[in-house]
KEKOLMI-532684 format. One record per residue: residue in one letter; x, y, z of N, C-alpha, C in turn. Coordinates in steps of 0.02 Angstrom, whole numbers, plus 50000, padded with zeros to 5 digits. Layout:
// residues N
AXYZXYZXYZ;...
// end
This chain:
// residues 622
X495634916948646495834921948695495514920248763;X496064918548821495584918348886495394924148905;X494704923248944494354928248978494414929649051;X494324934049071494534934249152493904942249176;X493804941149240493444947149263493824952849274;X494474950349305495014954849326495774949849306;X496224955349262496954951249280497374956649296;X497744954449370498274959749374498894956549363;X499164961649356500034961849331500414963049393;X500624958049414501084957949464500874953149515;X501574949149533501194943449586501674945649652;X501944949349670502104952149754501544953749788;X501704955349824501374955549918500464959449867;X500654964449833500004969549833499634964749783;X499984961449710499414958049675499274949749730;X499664950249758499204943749782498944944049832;X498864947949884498164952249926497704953449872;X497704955849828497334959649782496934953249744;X497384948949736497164942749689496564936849762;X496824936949802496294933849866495604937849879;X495794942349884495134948649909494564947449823;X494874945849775494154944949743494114940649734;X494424933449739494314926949749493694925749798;X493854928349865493364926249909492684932049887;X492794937949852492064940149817491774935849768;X492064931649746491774928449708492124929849633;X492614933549626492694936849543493114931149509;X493224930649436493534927149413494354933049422;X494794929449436495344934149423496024929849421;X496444933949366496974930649346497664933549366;X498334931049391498964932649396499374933749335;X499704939749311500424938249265501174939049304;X501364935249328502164937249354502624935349321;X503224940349303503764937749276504294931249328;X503994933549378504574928449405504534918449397;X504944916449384504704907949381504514904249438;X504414909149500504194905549581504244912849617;X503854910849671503754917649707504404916949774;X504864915249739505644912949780505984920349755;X506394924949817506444931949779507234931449805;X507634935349781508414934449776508694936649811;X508244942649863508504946349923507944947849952;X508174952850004507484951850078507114958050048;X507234963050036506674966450028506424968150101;X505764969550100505514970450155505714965550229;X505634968550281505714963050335505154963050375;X504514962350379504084965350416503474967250401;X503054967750452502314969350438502134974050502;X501814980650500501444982550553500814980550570;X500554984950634500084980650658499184980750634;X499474983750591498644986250534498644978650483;X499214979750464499254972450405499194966950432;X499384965750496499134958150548498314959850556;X498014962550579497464964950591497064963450512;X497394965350459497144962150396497144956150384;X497714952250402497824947150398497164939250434;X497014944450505496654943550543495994940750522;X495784948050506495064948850454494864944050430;X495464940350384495334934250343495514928450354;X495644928850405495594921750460496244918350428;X496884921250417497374917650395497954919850444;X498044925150476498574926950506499054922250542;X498604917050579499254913650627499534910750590;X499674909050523500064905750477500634910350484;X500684917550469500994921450469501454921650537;X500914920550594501354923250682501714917450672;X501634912250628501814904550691502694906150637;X502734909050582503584909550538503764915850561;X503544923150587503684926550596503914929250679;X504214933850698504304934650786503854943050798;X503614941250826503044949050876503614951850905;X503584958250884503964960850902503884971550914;X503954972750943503744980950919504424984850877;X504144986150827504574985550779504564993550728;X504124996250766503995006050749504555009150770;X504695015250722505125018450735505185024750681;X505245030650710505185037750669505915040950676;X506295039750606506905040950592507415039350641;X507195031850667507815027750700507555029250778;X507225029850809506915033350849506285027150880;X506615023650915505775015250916505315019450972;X504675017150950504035018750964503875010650999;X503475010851049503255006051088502445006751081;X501995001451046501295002251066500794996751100;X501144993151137501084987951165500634991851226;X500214997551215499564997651256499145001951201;X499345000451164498715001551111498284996351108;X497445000451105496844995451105496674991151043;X497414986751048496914981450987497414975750988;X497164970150978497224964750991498054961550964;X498214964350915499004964650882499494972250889;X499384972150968499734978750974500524977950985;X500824976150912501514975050920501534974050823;X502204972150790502484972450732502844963050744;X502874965250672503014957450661503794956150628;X504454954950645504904951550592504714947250542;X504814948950480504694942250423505084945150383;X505274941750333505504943250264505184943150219;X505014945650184504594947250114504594938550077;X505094936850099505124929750041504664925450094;X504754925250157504434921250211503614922650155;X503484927950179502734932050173502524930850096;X502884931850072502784928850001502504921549980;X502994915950022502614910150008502264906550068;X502054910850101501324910750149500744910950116;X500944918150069500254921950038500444916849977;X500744912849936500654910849901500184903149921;X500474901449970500024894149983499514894950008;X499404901150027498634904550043498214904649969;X498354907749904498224907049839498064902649812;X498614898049827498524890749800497754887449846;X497634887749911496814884649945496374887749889;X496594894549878495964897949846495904896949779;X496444894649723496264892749668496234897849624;X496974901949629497014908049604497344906849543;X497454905349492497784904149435498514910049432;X498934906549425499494913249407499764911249357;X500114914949302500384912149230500994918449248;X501564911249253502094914149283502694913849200;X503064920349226503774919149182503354923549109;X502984926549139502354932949083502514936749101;X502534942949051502494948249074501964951349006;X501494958449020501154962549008501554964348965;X501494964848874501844970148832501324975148820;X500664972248826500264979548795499524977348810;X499194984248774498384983248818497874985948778;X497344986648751496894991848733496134990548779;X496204996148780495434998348836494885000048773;X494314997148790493634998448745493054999748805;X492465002248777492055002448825491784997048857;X491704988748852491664982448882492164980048919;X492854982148898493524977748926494214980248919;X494814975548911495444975548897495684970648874;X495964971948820496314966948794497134968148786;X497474963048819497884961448864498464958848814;X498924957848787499554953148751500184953848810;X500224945248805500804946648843501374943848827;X502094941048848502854941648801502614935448783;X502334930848790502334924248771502084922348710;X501804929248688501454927948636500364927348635;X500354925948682499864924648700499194931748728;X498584930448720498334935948726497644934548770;X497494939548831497034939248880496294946148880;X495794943648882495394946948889495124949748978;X494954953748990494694955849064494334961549051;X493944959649133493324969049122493904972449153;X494494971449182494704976249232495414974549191;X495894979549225496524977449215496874982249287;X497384979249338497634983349405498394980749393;X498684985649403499434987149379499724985749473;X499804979649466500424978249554501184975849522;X501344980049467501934978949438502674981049476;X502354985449536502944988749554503334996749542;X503634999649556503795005149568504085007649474;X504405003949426504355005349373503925003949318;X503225003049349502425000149314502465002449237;X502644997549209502504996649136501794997949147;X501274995549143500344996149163500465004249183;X500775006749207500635012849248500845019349175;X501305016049156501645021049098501295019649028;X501005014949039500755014648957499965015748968;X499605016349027499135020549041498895028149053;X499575031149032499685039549032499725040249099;X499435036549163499495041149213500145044149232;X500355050449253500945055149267501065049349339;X501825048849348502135048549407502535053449454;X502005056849472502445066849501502905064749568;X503155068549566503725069749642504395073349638;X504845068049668505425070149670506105066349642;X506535068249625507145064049612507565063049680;X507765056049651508265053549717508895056249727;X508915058549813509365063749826510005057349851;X509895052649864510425048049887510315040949873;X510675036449872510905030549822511045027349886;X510905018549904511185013449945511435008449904;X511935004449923512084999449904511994993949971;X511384989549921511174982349984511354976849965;X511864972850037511914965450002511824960350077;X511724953550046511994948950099512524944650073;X513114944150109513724942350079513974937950140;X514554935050132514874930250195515534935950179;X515814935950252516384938050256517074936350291;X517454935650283518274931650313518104935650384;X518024939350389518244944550453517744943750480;X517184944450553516844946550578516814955550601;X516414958350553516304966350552516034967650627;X516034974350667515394977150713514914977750679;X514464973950716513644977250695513464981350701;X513064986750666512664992550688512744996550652;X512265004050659512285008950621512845012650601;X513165015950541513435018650527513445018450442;X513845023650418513815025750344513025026350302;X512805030150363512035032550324511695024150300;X511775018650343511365014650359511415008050403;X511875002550393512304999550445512584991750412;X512734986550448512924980850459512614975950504;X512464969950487511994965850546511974959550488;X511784955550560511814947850537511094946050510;X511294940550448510624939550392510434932450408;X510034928450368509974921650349510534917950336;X510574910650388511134907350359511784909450388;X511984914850408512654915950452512934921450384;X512544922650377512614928050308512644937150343;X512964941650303513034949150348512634951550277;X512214955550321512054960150288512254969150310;X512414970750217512664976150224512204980150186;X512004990150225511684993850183512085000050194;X512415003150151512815008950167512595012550084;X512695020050134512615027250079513185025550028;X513035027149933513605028849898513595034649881;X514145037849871514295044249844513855046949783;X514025042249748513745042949671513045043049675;X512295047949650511825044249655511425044949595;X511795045249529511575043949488511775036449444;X512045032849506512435027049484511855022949418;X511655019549385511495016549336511375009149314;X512015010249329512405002149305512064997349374;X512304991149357512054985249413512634984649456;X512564985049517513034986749560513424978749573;X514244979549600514574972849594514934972649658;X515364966949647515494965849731516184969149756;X516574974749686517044978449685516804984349725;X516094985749690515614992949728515564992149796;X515344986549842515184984649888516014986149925;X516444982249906517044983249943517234989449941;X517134995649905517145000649893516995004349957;X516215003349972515945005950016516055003950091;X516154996350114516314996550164517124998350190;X517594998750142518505002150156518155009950144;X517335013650150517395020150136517055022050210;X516745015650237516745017450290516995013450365;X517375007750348517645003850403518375004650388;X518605005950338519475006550326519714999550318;X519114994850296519194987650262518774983650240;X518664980250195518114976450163518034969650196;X518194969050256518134963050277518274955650259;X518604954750207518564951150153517994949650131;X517554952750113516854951750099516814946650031;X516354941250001516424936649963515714932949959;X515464931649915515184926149901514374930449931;X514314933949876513674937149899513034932249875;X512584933249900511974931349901511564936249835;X511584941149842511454947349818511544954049815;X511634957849777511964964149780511644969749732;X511294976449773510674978749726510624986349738;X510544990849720510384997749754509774999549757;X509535007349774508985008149801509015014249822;X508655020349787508755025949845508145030349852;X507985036549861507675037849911506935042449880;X507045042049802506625043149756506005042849778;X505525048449766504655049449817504285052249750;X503825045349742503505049349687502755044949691;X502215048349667501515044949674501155044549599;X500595041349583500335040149528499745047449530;X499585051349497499255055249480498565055449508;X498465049149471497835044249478497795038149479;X497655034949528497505029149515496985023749474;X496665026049458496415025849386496195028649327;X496395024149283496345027649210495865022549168;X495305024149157494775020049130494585014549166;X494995007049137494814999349146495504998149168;X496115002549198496795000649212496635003249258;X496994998649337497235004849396497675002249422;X498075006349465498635004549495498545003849566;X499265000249597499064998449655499714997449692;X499854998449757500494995249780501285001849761;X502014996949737502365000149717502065004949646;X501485004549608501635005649549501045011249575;X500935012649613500475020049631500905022949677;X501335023149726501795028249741502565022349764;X502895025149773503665024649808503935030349826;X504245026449881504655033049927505185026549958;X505695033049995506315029850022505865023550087;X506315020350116506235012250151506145015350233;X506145020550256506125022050335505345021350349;X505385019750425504825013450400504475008450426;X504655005550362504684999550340504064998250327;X503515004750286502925004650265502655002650188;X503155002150150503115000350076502404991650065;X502714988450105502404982550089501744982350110;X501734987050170500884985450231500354991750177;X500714997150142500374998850121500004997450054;X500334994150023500244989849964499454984749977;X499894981650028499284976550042498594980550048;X498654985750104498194990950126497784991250065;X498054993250006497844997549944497224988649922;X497664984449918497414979849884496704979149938;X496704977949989496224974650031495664981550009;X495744988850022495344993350003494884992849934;X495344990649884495074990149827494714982949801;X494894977749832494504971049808493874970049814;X493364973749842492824971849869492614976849824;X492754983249820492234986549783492394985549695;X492884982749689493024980349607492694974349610;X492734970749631492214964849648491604967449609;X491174970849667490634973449660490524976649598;X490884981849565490714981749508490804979149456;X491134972149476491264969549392490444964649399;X490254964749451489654961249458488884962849444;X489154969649442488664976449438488254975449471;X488364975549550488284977349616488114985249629;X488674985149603488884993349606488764996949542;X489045003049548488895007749502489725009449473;X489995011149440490855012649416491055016449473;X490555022349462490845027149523491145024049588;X491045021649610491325017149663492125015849695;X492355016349610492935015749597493365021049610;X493055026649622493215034449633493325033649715;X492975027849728493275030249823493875025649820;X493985022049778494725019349799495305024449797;X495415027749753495845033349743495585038149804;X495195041649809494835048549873495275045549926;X495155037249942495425036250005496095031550035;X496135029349970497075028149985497275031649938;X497425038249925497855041849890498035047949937;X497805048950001497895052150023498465047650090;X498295040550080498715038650147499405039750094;X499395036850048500165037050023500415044550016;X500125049450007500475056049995500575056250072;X500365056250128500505053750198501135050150204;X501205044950179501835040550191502495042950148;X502285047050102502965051550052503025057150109;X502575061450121502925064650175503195062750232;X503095057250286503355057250319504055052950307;X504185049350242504635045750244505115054250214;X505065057350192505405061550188505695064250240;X505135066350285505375071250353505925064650376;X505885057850380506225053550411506865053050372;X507165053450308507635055250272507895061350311;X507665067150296507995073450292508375072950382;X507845069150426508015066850497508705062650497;X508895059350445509185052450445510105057450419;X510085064250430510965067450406511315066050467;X511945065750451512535064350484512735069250529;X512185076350502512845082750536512695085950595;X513105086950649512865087650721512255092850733;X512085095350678511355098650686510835095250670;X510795089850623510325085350631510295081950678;X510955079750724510825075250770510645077150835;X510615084550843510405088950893509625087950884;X509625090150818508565089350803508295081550812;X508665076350797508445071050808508565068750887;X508975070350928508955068951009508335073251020;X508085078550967507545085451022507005079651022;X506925076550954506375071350941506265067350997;X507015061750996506835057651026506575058451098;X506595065051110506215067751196505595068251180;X505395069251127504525070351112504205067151101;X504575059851081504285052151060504155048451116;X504605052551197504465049951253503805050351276;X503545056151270502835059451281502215053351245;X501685053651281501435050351274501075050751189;X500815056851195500235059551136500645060151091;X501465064851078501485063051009501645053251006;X501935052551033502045042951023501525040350996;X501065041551023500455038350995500115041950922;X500245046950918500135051650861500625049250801;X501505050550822501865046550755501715038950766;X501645035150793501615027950805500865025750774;X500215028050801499855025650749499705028650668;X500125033250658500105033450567500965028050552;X501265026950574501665020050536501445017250540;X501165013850593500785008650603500095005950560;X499925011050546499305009950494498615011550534;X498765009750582498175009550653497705016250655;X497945020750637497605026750627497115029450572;X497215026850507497175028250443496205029950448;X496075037750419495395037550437495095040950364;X494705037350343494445038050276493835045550294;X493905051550266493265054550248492675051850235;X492185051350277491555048550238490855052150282;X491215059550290490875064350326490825064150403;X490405071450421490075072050471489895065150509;X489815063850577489465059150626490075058350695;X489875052750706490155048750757491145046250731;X491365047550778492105046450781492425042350757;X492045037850754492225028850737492095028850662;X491695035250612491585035250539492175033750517;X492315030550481492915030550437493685028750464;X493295024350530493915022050560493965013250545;X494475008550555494485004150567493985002750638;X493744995150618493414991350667493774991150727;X493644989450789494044986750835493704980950823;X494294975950878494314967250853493844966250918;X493144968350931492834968350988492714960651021;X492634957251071492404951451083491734952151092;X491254948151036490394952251039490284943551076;X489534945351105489054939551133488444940051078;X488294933751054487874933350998487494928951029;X486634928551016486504921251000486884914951003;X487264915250941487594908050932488054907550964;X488064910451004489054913051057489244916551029;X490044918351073490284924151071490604921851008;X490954928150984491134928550903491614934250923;X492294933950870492504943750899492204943350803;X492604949850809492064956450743492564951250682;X493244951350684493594949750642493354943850612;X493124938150658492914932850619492264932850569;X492084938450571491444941250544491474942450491;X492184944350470492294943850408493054941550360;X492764936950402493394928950364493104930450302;X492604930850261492424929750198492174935050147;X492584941550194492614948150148491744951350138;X491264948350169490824952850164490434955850229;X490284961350208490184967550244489814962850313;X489594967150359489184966950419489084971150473;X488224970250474487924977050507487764973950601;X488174976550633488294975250701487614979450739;X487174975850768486424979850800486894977150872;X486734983750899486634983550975486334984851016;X485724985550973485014987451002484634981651007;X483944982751004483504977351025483424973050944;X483554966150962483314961750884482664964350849;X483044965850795482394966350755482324975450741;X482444979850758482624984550759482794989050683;X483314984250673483544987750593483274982450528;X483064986150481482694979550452483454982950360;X483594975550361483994977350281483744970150255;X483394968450254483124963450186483114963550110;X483084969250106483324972250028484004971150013;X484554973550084485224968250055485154963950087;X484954958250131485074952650165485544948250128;X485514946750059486274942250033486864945550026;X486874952650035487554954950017487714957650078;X487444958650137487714960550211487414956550258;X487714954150290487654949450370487394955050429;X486934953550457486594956250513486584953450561;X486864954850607487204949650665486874956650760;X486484952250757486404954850836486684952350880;X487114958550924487644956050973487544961551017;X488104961451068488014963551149488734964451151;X488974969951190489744970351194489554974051261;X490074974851308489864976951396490704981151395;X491024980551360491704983351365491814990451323;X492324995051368492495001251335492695000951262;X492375005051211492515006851139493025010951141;X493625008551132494265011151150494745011851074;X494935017051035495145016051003495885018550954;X496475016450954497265020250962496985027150937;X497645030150956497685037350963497055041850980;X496455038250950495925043750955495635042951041;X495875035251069495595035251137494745032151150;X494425035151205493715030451207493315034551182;X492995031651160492375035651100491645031451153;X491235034951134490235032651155490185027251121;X489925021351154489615015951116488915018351086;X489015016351021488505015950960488085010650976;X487285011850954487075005750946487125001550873;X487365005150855487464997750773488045001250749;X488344997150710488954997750662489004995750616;X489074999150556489084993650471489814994750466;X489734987550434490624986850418490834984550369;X491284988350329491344986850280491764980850258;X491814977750193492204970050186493144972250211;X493404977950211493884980050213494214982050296;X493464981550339493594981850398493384989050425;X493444993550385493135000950379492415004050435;X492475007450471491585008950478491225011150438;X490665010850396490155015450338489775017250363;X489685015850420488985019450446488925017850537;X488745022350590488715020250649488005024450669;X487775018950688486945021850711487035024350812;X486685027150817486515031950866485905032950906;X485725027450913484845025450945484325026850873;X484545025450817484025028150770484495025150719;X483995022450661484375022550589484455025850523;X484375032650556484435037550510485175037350458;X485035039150403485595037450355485905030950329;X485725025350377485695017550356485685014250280;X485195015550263484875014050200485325017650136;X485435024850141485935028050116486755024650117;X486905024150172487505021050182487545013950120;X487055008950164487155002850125486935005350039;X486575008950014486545010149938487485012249918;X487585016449943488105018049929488775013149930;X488765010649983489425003849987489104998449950;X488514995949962488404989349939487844989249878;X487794994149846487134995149786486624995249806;X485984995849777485464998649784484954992049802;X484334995449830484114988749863483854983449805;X483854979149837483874971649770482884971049756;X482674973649800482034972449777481794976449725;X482274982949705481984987549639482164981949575;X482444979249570482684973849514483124977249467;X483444981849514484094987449460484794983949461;X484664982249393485564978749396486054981749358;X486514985249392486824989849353487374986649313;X487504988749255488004985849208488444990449203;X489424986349204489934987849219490094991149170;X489674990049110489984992449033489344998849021;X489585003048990489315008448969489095007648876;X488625005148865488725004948794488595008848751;X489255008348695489145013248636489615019548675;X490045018748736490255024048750491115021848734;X491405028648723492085027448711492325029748796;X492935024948810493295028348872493515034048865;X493095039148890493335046048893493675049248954;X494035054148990494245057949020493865056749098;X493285057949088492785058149157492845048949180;X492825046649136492845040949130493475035349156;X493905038249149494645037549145494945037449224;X494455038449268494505039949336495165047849337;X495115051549290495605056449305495415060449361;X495425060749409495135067149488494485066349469;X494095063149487493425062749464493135065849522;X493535066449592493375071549642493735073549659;X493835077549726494065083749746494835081749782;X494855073149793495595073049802495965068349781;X495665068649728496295066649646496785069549652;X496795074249669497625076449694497835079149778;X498315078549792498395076949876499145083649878;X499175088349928499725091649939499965089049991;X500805088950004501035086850053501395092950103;X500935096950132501105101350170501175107950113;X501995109650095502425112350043502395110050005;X502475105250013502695099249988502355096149941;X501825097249865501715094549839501815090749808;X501765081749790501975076549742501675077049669;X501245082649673501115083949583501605089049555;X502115089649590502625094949557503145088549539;X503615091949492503895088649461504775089049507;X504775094149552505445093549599505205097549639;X505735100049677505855103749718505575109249747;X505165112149765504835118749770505495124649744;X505425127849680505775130449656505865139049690;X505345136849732505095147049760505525145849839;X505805139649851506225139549921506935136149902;X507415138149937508135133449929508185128549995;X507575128950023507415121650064507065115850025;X507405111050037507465103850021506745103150035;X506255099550010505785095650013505575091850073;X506125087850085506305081450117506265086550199;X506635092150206506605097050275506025098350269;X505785104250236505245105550263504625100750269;X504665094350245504375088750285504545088650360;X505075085850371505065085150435505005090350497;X505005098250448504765102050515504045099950509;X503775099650469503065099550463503035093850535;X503335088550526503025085550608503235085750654;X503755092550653503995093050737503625101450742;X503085101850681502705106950700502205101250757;X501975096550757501425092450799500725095450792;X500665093050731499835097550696499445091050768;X498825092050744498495087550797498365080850756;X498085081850691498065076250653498565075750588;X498845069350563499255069750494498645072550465;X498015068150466497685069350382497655079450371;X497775084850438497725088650417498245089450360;X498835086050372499245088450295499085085150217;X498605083050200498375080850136497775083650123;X497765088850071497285094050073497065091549995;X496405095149983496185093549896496455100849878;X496515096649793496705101149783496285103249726;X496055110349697495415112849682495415107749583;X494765107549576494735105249525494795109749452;X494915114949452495375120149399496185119249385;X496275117349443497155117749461497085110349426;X496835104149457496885097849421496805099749346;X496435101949312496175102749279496805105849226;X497085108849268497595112549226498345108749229;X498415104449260498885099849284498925095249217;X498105090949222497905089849150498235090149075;X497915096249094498235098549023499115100348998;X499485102149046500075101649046500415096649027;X499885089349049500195083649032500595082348944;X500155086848916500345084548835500695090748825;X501095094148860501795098948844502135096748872;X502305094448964502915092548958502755085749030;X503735083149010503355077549053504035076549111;X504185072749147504725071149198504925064249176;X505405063449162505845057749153505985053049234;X505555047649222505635041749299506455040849287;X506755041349344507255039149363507395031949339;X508235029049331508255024249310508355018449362;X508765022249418508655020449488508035016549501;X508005012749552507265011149569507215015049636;X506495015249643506365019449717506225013249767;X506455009249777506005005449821505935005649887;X505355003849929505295003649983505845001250040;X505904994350037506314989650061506884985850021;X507344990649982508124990149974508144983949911;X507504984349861507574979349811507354982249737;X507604981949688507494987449628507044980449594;X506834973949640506394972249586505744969949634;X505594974749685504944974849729504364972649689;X503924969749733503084967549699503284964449637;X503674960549630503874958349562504064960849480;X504294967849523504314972549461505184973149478;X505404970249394506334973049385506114975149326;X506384979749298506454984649247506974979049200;X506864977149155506894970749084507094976049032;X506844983849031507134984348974506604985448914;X506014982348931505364981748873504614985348918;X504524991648875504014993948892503294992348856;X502844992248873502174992548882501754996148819;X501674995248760501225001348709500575001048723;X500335004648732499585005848732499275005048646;X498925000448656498694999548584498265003048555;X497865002848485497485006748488497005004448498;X496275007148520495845005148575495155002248521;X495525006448478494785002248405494914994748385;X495664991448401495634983848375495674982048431;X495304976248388495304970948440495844964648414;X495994965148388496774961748365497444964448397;X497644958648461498124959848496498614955648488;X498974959948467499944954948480500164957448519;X500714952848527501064953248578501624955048553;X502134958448579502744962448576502974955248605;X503774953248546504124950748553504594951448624;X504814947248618505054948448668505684943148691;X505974915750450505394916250498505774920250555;X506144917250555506144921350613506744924950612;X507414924250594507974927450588507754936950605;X508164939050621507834946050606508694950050563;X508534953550518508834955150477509374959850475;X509794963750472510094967750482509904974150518;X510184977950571509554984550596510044989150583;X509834993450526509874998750487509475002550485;X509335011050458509055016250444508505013650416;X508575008350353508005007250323507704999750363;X507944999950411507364992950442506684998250504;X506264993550522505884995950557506265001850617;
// end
């Protein structure tokens, strides 16, 4: 049986961010993808915002990315473009790519790093013990790991055979997406609830609303002609498709993102409809958040708990991105009263503050983690500062090409003393003379020090004093190395229990979306307003911050949520939800063969038999 520190399931955009980020920690970690090459059959996503370049950044790989892709500003709130090309940071613009481009970027990025992938696998089953997981997969073959992270995609086998609930909503509308050649030359542009535009190759791409949206079946090129004589009064002679796939508007999140030694990540912890064009940046997001501190504890760096801030703080951006892709749906009707509310918009997107308000939550640019009381910059992304060092100038990003943390003094050398971590955080004395300027929130007081986390994060910002310092780094980076405390990942003699299981292990294990909760199983049954509306008044209410709409929710109510689980349950749609118009996103197509959870006392596992083009501009593109 091979051994591994970590193996995830799934080789798209989120497991292979996910699969780099503990490479460069140092972890052993392994790939399973069903696909036979990371070559994908349609576009999927087109694009990256300017948080995921900025990631990209971090790790000193991005211009691989600028030099196939076009800069472009590429935001937009229910068809509605946002301009942030004076936002303070160094990639203040969006990128054209195609998911397949981005795909085998990040794959030849993998390949420098020596990431093993065992392709044309898929995950049949798993058992969790208190040391590990043991893993079988269709080949017959069977894998050991301390970890197991589900980037399977929006119908996560890993996700379903780990009990976690997938709460939300059912899909209120159905697309049919293709790229096809056609006899005729069509008009380009919006219409039939999404549009027409030119693809790869001299190829059209088409995304239009179907009637039907409990359609099922695998859609054909009869369906397709269907739809465009339903809304052009001719099929163009349309022929010789490339691909042909549906996709609709289905919003649903993972409960929890972890359950013991399994977690999820990417499509297979929430999906929502494609307006946007946030599915992929947040995926990555999730992965880059979580690699460093799984790292850390499979190293026993850390303590488990640890694992509890991955969920606290991307579970709240995605219940964020289900609501607003909703409000952007319910925005996206045909009927002259929506299009009255969407012209009121587009006057308010003129304005400076909300622009910058909806523009940095798509963007990612905004995203601000809880990590208490202090200074403004807590829990914000770094800016990409140009510092003066000693050794020369340096900006912040290159600081952490290699994923580990660093504590920025801007005080006098010598000042902050961390020798207790000196191998696990970089202490870098520097000098910056320029305004701390930062999107939407604007100029903030220069700090004299900044800890930063491997993810780019602030953990801590000092204030002429290093009060709370020491606290901070115990907490992100373990305890000081001179006590000789080495904490172990495994609990022994303990069974994976409940507390254990990462079920809400705090206070926002579960996230409300305004009304709008994603732990309900539909509709708010106490209103005959749609979900998807009272989202979008929610942001033409213009709260001051999104995160005010993601509230905790009390740990009795979880608690009781819980327990409901084993009376009744919600049937996942057969539909896929995907982000960007592909039912087999992050390398997840629904095959047909689910996932058993084994039982957790053997250890005897079988295996269950078994660049630049820019793309069509539609509803669901940027």
């Amino acid at each position: 049986m091979s051994e591994h520190a970590v193996v995830i399931a799934g080789g798209g955009p989120t497991g292979m961010m996910l699969a780099a980020e503990l490479t460069l920690a140092g972890t052993n970690v392994l790939i399973v993808e069903r696909r036979p090459s990371f070559k994908l059959e349609s576009s999927r996503s087109r694009g990256l915002h300017s948080r995921t370049i900025e990631v990209l950044d971090q790790r000193g790989v991005v211009d691989r990315f600028l030099a196939e892709g076009k800069a472009m500003q590429v935001q937009a709130f229910a068809g509605v473009p946002m301009d942030i090309s004076d936002f303070p940071t160094r990639h203040n613009y969006g990128m054209a790519l195609l998911q397949s481009h981005f795909e085998r970027i990040m794959s030849g990025w993998l390949d420098e790093l020596g990431v093993p992938i065992l392709r044309e696998r898929e995950v049949t089953s798993f058992a969790q013990d208190d040391s590990g997981v043991d893993i079988a997969l269709s080949d017959g073959t069977s894998l050991r790991a301390q970890y197991l992270v589900g980037c399977d995609g929006g119908r996560s086998a890993v996700r379903k055979a780990a009990g976690i609930d997938f709460a939300g909503w059912d899909p209120t509308t159905c697309w049919i997406h293709a790229e096809v050649e056609m006899a005729e030359q069509p008009e380009f542009g919006l219409r039939g609830g999404g549009g027409i535009g030119p693809a790869e190759g001299g190829r059209v791409g088409v995304t239009l609303i179907e009637p039907d949206v409990n359609r099922t079946d695998e859609p054909t090129l009869e369906d397709l002609r269907a739809a465009l004589i339903r809304v052009d009064g001719t099929d163009h002679g349309v022929h010789s498709p490339r691909f042909i796939s549906r996709f609709t508007d289905m919003t649903r999140q993972a409960v929890a993102y972890r359950s013991g030694r399994v977690l999820v990540a990417g499509d297979a912890a929430h999906v929502h409809p494609p307006m946007g064009g946030q599915g992929l940046n947040i995926g990555v997001q999730d992965s880059v958040n979580l690699g460093w501190k799984l790292a850390q504890v499979v190293k026993g760096t850390s303590p488990v708990s640890l694992l509890d801030t991955y969920q606290a703080e991307r579970r709240p951006v995605g219940a964020r991105v289900l609501q607003n892709t909703m409000a952007q749906r319910a925005l996206g009707a045909t009927d002259e009263r929506t299009g009255a509310l969407r012209n009121f918009l587009a006057e308010l997107l003129t304005m400076d503050q909300p622009r910058k308000h909806i523009a940095g939550m798509i963007s990612g640019l905004d995203v601000h983690y809880d990590l208490g009381e202090g200074h403004p910059m807590l829990g914000l992304r770094m800016p990409d500062l140009d510092l003066a060092t000693a050794n020369g100038p340096v900006r912040v990003f290159e600081l952490l090409h290699n994923a580990k943390p660093v504590l920025l003094n801007f005080g006098d050398a010598g000042a902050l003393d961390i020798t207790a971590w000196a191998e696990r955080v970089q202490l870098v004395n520097a000098s910056y003379a320029g305004p701390w300027e930062l999107p939407v929130l604007g100029e903030v007081s220069a700090p004299s020090a900044v800890l930063v986390r491997p993810d780019g994060h602030v953990a801590w910002v000092g204030e002429g004093r290093d009060a709370g310092l020491r606290d901070a780094l115990t907490t992100w980076f373990g305890p000081d190395q001179r006590s000789g405390l080495k904490i172990s990942s495994t609990r022994k003699g303990a069974r994976v229990g409940r507390s254990e299981m990462g079920y809400l292990s705090s206070a926002t294990a579960s996230t409300s979306l305004t009304d709008c909760n994603p732990m309900r199983r539909t509709r708010n049954r106490m209103s005959s307003t749609p979900c998807s509306t009272r989202a979008a008044r929610s942001f033409i209410a213009g709260r001051k911050r999104a995160d005010a709409a993601v509230t905790a929710t009390p740990a009795d109510e979880i608690a009781r949520i819980l327990r409901e689980r084993e009376t009744r349950s919600t049937p996942e749609s057969t539909l896929d939800p995907i982000h960007n118009s592909d039912p087999a996103r992050d390398g997840d197509r629904d095959s047909g063969r689910s996932i058993q959870p084994r039982d957790p006392a053997s250890r005897d596992v079988s295996a269950a038999s078994g660049g630049r083009t820019i793309e069509p501009i539609t509803e669901e593109d940027f």
